[in-house]
Each structure stands twice: as structure tokens, then as C-alpha cells.
C-alpha positions as CSV (number, residue, x, y, z in Angstrom):
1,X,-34.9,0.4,-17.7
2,X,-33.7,-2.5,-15.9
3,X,-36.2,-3.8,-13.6
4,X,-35.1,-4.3,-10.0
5,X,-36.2,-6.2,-6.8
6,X,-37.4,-5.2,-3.6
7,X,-33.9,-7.1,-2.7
8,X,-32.0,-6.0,-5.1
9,X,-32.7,-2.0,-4.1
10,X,-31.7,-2.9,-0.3
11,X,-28.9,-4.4,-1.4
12,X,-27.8,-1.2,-3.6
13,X,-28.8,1.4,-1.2
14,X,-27.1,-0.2,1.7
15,X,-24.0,-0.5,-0.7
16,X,-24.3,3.6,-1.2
17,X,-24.8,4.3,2.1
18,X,-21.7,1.8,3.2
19,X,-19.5,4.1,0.3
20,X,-20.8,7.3,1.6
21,X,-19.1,6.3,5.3
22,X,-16.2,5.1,4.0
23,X,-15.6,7.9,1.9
24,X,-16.4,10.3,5.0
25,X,-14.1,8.0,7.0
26,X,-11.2,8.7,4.9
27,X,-11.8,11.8,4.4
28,X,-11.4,12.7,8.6
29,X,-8.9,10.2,9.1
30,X,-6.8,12.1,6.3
31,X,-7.4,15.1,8.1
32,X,-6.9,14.7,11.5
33,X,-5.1,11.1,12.1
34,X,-6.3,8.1,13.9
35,X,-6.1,10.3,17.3
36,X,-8.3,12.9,15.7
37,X,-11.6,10.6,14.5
38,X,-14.5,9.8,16.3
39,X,-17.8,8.3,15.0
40,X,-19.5,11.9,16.2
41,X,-17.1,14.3,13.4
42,X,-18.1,11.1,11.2
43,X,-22.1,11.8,11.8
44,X,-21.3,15.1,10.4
45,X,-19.0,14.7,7.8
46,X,-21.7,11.9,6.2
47,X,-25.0,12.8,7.6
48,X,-25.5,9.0,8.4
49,X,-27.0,9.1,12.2
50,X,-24.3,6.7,14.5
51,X,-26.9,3.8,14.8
52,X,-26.8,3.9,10.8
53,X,-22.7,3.7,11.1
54,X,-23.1,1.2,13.5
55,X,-25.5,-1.3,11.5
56,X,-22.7,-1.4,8.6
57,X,-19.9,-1.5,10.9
58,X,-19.6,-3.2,14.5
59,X,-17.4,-0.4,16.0
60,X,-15.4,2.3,15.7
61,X,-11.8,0.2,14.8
62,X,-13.9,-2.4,12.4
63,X,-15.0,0.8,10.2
64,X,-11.3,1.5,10.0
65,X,-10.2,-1.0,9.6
66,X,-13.1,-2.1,6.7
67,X,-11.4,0.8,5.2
68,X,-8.1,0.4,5.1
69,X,-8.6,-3.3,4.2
70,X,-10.9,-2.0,1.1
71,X,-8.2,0.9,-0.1
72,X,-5.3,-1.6,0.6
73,X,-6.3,-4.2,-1.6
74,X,-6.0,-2.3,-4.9
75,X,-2.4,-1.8,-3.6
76,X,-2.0,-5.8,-3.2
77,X,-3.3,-6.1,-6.8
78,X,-1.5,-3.4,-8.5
79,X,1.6,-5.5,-6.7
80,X,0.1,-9.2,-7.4
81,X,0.3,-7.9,-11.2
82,X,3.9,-7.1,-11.8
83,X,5.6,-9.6,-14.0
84,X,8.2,-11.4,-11.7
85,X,11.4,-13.0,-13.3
86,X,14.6,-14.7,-11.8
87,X,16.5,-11.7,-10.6
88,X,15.2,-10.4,-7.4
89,X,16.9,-6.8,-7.8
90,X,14.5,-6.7,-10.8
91,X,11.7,-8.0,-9.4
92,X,11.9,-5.2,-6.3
93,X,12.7,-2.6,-9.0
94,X,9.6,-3.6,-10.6
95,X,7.5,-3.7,-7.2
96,X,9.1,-0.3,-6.0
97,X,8.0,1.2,-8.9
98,X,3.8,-0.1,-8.9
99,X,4.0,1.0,-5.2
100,X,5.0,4.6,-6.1
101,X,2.3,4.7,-9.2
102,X,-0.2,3.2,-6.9
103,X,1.0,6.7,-4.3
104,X,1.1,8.6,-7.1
105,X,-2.4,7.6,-8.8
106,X,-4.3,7.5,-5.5
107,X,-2.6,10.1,-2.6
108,X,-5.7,9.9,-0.6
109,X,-5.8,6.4,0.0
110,X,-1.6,6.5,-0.1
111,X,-1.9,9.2,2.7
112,X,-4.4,6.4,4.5
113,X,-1.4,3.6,4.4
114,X,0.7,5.9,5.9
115,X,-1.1,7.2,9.0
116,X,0.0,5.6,12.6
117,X,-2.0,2.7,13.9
118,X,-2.7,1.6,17.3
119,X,-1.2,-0.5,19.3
120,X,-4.0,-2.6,19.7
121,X,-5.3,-2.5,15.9
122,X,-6.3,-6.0,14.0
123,X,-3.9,-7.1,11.3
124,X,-4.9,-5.6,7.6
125,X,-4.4,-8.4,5.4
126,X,-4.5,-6.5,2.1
127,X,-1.4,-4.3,4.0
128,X,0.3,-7.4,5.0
129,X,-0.2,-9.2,1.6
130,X,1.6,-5.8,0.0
131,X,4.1,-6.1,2.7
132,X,4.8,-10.3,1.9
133,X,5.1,-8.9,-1.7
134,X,8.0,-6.5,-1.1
135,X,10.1,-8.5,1.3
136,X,10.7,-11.3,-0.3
137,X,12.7,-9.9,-3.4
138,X,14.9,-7.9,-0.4
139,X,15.1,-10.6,1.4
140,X,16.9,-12.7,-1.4
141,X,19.0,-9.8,-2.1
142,X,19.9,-9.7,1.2
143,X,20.9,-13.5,1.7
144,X,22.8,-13.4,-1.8
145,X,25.2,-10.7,-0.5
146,X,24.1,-8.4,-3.0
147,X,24.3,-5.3,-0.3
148,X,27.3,-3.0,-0.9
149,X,26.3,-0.9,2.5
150,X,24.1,-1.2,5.5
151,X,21.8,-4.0,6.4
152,X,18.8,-5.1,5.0
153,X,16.3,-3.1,7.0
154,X,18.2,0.5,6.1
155,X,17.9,-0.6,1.8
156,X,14.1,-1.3,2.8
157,X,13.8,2.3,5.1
158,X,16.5,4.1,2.3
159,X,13.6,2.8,-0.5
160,X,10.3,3.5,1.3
161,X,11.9,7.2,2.0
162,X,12.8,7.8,-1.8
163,X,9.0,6.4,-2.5
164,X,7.1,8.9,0.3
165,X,9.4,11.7,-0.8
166,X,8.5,11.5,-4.1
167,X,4.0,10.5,-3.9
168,X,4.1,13.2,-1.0
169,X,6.0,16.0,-2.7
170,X,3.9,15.6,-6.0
171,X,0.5,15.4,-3.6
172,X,1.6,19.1,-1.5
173,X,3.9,20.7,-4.5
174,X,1.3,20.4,-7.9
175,X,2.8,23.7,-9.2
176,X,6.1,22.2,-9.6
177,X,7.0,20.9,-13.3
178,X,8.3,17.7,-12.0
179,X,10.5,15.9,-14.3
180,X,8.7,12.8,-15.9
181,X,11.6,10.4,-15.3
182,X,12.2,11.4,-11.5
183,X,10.7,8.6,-10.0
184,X,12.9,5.9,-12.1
185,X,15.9,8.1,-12.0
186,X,15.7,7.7,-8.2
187,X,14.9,3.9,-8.0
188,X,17.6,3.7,-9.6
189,X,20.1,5.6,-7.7
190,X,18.7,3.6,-4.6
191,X,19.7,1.0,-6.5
192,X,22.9,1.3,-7.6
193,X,24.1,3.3,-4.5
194,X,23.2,0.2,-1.9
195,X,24.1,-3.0,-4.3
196,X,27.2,-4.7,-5.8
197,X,27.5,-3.3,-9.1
198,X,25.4,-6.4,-11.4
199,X,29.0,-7.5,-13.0
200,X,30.3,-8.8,-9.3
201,X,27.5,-10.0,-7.9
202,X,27.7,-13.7,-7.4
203,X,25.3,-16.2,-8.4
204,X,24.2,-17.9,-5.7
205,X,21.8,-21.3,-6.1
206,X,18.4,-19.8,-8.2
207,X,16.4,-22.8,-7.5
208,X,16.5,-22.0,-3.7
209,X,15.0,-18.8,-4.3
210,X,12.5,-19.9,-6.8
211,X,11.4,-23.0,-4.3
212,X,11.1,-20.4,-1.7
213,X,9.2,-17.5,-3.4
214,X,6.8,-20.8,-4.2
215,X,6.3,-21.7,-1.2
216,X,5.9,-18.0,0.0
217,X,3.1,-17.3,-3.0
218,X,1.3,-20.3,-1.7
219,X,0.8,-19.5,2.4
């Protein structure tokens, strides 16, 4: 057996009982929404008294949001992963698709992402690092010409509704026999239904985009 410090045991007991709250936290928030929590449901959902909570977390909105940065980074690096290549549609075809695994794989902490925040709440970097990620393959779409219908921010709402459609329905509906292919049969509908078909779009200047998605990767 490994033989451990007097430091080393603080430092993994704190780490268990720091999992055990945010596990708890998740759990409630879940549940009943941001509206819903309060540190006194957590208390009894964890059995960690609120001075406890309170010595791992300054406040109610920094446990949340220690959270949500903690879930939403295993999003960011499922999406930091994905091969990119020149053609943008491809690359958001790509990223679509490891967001909707990452739903599909993990519906608690997808359900998480998806709750309404407050006004008032801090920026999640993980969340807005996911965000970055999936903009700037639209966005190049988008300045190219490449959209048959609508404007940029309906392809982006018309794709995150196909994505929550799909990770939600599989979450609450577990007795249907979906189909194995359903998820990139409806990417690609999104697809072809809100771009110029691939043998008119226009080329417009590649080295433009690449000097841009550089300079975006390093801010």
C-alpha cells in the first residue's frame, strides 16, 4: 500500500468532499433549475453542513458556477479535438456532431449547459471557449455567401434545435429503438436545406479565413 502524508490525506479528502457537492449541486440544479437551488436543499442532498459548502466555495453563484466551469470544460475539449480542415461547412459538420456526442454521452451535465442563467451570472470560460469554437466555422460560412435561406443566427438556432431535439429525446424516450444514423442524417439535412448546394458555392479568398481562425485560436 502506498504510503501517504498527513498532506497528502487533506488534500484527497477535501478533493472527495469538493466531488460530493458538486455532484449534489448538479444533481438539484437538474432538478429544479437555477430558481429552484439554495445551499439549504444542497445541505441535504450532500450531508455537507453549509459552513463546509462554504469553505470550498465562497458563495452560492461561485459553487455554480465552479460547476458549470468543471462540466463545461470536457465539452471545450471534446471540441478542441476535432480535426479542422479548410472548408468551414466541414469543420461545423464536424463540431455539430462532437457537441451532440458530448449531449448524448453525458445528458446530466448536457441538461446543466442548458438551464437559464442569471442576469447577473460571471462569464463561464469553458462555455464561451465551446461557444468561440462553433462560431467561427458559421461565421465564415456566413461571410462566403454560402447561406441559401435566412441569416446567420437562424442556421445557428435551426442547428442547436436539431442538436437538443435529438440529446433530449434519447435522454426522456430510452424505450425508443432510435435509428443509429439519426443524428448524422439530420446534420445533414440542416445542412443541405440552409446552404448553396457544394457545386455553386464560390470560392472566396482561403487565406483570409485561415489568418483569421489563427488569430482567433490564439486570443
Amino acid at each position: 500500500m502506498a504510503f501517504q502524508t498527513a498532506a497528502e490525506r487533506r488534500s484527497q479528502t477535501r478533493a472527495d468532499t469538493r466531488k460530493v457537492i458538486l455532484d449534489a449541486t448538479e444533481a438539484l440544479l437538474v432538478e429544479a433549475g437555477h430558481a429552484g437551488f439554495s445551499v439549504r436543499k444542497l445541505v441535504d442532498r450532500c450531508g455537507f453542513s453549509a459552513p463546509t459548502i462554504y469553505a470550498h466555495f465562497k458563495d452560492k453563484d461561485g459553487l455554480i458556477d465552479a460547476l458549470l466551469e468543471q462540466r463545461l470544460t470536457l465539452l471545450a475539449v471534446d471540441l478542441q479535438r476535432v480535426p479542422l480542415v479548410d472548408d468551414p461547412v466541414e469543420n461545423l459538420r464536424a463540431l455539430t456532431r462532437a457537441f451532440a456526442v458530448f449531449g448524448l454521452r453525458n445528458p446530466t451535465h448536457y441538461q446543466l449547459l442548458m438551464q437559464a442563467r442569471e442576469e447577473h451570472s460571471s462569464v463561464i470560460e469553458s462555455a464561451e471557449e465551446a461557444r468561440r469554437l462553433m462560431e467561427i466555422p458559421a461565421e465564415m460560412i456566413a461571410e462566403r455567401g454560402w447561406l441559401a435561406l435566412g441569416e446567420l443566427e437562424d442556421f445557428r438556432q435551426a442547428i442547436w434545435t436539431m442538436v437538443h431535439g435529438i440529446v433530449s429525446l434519447r435522454a426522456l424516450r430510452a424505450d425508443v429503438e432510435w435509428q443509429e444514423d439519426l443524428l448524422d442524417q439530420c446534420i445533414e439535412g440542416i445542412f443541405r436545406g440552409w446552404l448553396v448546394p457544394k457545386e455553386k458555392r464560390q470560392v472566396q479568398p482561403v487565406q483570409e479565413d485561415r489568418a483569421r481562425t489563427a488569430e482567433e485560436q490564439v486570443k
